[in-house]
C-alpha positions, 0 to 999 in steps of 0.5 A: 879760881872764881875772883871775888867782886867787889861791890861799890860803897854806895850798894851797902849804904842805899840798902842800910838807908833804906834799913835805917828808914824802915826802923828809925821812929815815925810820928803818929799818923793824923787822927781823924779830927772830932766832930761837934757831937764827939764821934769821928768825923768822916775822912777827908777826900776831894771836893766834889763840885758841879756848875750850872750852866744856865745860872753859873752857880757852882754847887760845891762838896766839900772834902768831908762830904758833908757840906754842901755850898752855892756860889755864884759867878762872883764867888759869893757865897749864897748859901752854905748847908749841912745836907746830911743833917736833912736825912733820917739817917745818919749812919750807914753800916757804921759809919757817917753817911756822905754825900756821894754824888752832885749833878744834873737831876734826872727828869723824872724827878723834875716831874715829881717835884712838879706832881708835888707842887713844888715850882724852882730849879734843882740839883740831884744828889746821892748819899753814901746810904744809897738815899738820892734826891733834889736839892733846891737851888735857891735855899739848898733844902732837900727833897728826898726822892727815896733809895735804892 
């Protein structure tokens, strides 16, 4: 004869609080916060920063991607821009374009910046568009240097 075990309380209550929580009412997840235009406003992800070491100014993304800041050793802010208003486009593959990338800019688009006459010391950035580029480290204005 098989004898019967017995189970402790505690099996039956986790797996029915378990149950319970899977059916019990959820608030509605946030939504996506509107922009000034009306449209959806890209999600939120983690800052991006990168730090010049000769300046010690820090160029900050912040987790919209769609804003860029400069802030020296001090923590002032020098300058505060929207990059992603500097683009042609503004959509990619229907959704807004962010910045994807903020750091040392290649040498060859040093020389380029120099083939145009423009004197200053500048950034790379990326765009989720595949559209990369410089930004001006003194006024944060954008120099496109094309696309993929």
């Amino acid at each position: 004869m098989m004898r019967k075990r017995h189970m402790p309380a505690f099996y039956f209550c986790g797996f029915f609080g378990i149950c319970a929580a899977a059916l019990a009412p959820r608030e509605a997840s946030p939504q996506s916060p509107q922009d000034d235009k009306g449209g959806k406003s890209p999600p939120i992800e983690k800052p991006l920063t990168y730090r010049v070491e000769k300046s010690n100014v820090v160029f900050y993304v912040e987790g919209n991607r769609q804003y860029l800041a400069a802030i020296d050793k001090e923590g002032k802010v020098l300058w505060h821009r929207s990059v992603v208003d500097q683009l042609r486009s503004k959509e990619w593959l229907g959704k807004p374009v962010r910045i994807t990338f903020v750091g040392k800019a290649h040498d060859w688009m040093f020389e380029v910046m120099k083939e145009r006459g423009k004197k200053g010391e500048y950034i790379g950035i990326a765009f989720s568009n595949r559209e990369g580029g410089v930004i001006d480290q003194s006024d944060g204005s954008y120099t496109s240097m094309g696309n993929d």
